[in-house]
C-alpha positions, 0 to 999 in steps of 0.5 A: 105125147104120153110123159106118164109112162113108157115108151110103147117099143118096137124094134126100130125105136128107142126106149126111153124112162117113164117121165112124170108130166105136170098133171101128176105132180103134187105141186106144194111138194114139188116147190117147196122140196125144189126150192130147198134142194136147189138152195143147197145146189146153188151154194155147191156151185157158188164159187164158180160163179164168182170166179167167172163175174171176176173174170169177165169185169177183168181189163187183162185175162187171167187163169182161173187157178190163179183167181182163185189163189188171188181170193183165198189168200186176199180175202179168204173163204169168205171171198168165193160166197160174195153176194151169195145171200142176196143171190139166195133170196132170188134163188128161191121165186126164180126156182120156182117160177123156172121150174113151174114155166118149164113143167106147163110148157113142156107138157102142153107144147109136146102134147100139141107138135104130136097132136096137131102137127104130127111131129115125129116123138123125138122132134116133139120132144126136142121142140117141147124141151127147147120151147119150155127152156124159152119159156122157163127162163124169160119168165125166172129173169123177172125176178133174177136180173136185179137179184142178179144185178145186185149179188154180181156186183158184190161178188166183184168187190175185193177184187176190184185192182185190174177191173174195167172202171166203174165199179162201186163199192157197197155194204152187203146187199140191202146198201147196194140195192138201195144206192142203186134205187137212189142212182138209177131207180128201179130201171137200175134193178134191170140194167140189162134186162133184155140182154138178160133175156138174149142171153138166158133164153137161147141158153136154156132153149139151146141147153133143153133142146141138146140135152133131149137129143144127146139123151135119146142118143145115149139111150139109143146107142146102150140100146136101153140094156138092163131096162127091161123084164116080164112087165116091160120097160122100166129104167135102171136108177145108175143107169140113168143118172149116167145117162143124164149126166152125160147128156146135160155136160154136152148139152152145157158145152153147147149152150155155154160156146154158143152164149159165152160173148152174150153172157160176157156183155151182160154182165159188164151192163150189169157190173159197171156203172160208166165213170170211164165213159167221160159221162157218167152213165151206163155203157151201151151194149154197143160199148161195151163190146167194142171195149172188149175187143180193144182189150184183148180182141175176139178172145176177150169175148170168151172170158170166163169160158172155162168156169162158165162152162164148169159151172153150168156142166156141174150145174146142170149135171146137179140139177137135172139129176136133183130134178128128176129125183125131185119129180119123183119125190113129188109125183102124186102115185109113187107106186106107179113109180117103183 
């Protein structure tokens, strides 16, 4: 699977751009330019992020317009970036163990379902892309669940009237590490660990796997136009950034409709400490779901849908964008590039 140039082309394939594969990256530039451009992506979307966390540790629906008009005039501008420094400080060794995880796997397992299995090169493609998704996010939850057990309770604080029980108050990011050290241990710090696993995973195998198919369809259907002149294939910037854009926003609608209830469970794991549960400990998964669905019933389980998938399309759109820009940025021959 040759990611280091174009596609050889015959009339019955689809062209596709030149991708740059693990070995042609010059790595210190790669994490260091990756961890700053997605630390800026990451405080963009941040926002969305608080309003789905609010929305799924709520006992009743609400709007997404109409939380977001609850926090601005409760707790100001401030509001929408709770928990957004610790989630910071996470963002930058997750980043780069996702992205280093991602790069190796795609490269390796492409390589090995053309080679050896004699997979068909948009079949190696998807299984590379959905495998590297695999990979890229179990290896990013090591260090993301306990920032992200810390910084989502903390984005639920100021919210907390209308909430399932079982939520603590803490003063920022080192007082909530430490009181749940104290509680819980470092166990605490992975409360939902392997759900984090259940939910990430598929998420990003589904969204990795989607995004390869819809963008060799969108380039199959433009049929490549513009993309080519006397020295061959090369691919139009505008043009692929649409294209992109286009096939990460599918791709999150799938993952998000697929993942929501998933995500929706571990976060209340993550969220609430069980005081209403009559016994003081955490709410088993099994729990927690029936509570949901004795809350509003089937629904209740797709609570944060609409900024979920808002977010991650943003997300997503942002990143793989800021991605492929990074790549090239950080690929060792630039003039192979131009």
């Amino acid at each position: 699977m040759s990611l280091g140039a174009p596609e050889e082309v015959s009339a019955s394939e689809i062209s596709l751009p030149a991708d740059i594969d693990w070995k042609m990256l010059d790595k210190s530039k790669f994490f260091l330019l990756g961890a700053l451009l997605f630390s800026g992506v990451s405080g963009t979307l941040y926002p969305t992020v608080v309003l789905k966390t609010r929305q799924q540790v709520k006992l009743n629906q609400i709007s997404s317009l109409k939380m977001a008009s609850s926090i601005l005039k409760f707790e100001g501008f401030r509001g929408f970036y709770r928990g957004f420094g610790t989630s910071l400080m996470g963002t930058i060794p997750a980043r780069s163990l996702y992205m280093g995880a991602l790069e190796v796997t795609k490269s390796n397992v492409g390589k090995v379902a053309i080679g050896q299995l004699g997979l068909s090169e948009a079949s190696a493609s998807a299984v590379a892309n959905a495998a590297a998704g695999l990979s890229a996010a179990m290896a990013a939850q090591l260090v993301w669940t306990p920032i992200d057990v810390v910084s989502q309770r903390l984005m639920v604080q100021g919210g907390a009237r209308g909430c399932s029980v079982g939520l603590k108050t803490y003063n920022g990011g080192i007082d909530a590490f430490r009181k749940i050290i104290y509680a819980d241990g470092v166990r605490g710090l992975y409360r939902g660990f392997g759900f984090s696993i259940l939910t990430y995973a598929p998420s990003s195998a589904v969204w990795w796997a989607s995004y390869s198919i819809a963008h060799r369809l969108i380039w199959g259907c433009i049929g490549c136009y513009g993309c080519k002149d006397e020295s061959g294939y090369r691919s139009d910037g505008k043009a692929t950034m649409a294209i992109q854009g286009l096939s990460s926003a599918f791709a999150s609608g799938v993952s998000a409709l697929v993942t929501t209830p998933l995500d929706t469970i571990k976060t209340r794991l993550q969220v609430l400490d069980g005081e209403g549960s009559g016994r003081g400990l955490a709410p088993t998964v099994l729990q927690t779901l029936r509570n949901l669905v004795k809350e509003g019933g089937v629904s209740a389980c797709y609570r944060g849908l609409g900024p979920r998938w808002v977010s991650m399309s943003m997300s997503s759109t942002t990143m793989i964008t800021t991605y492929e820009f990074l790549k090239r940025l950080s690929a060792k021959n630039q003039e192979s590039l131009a």
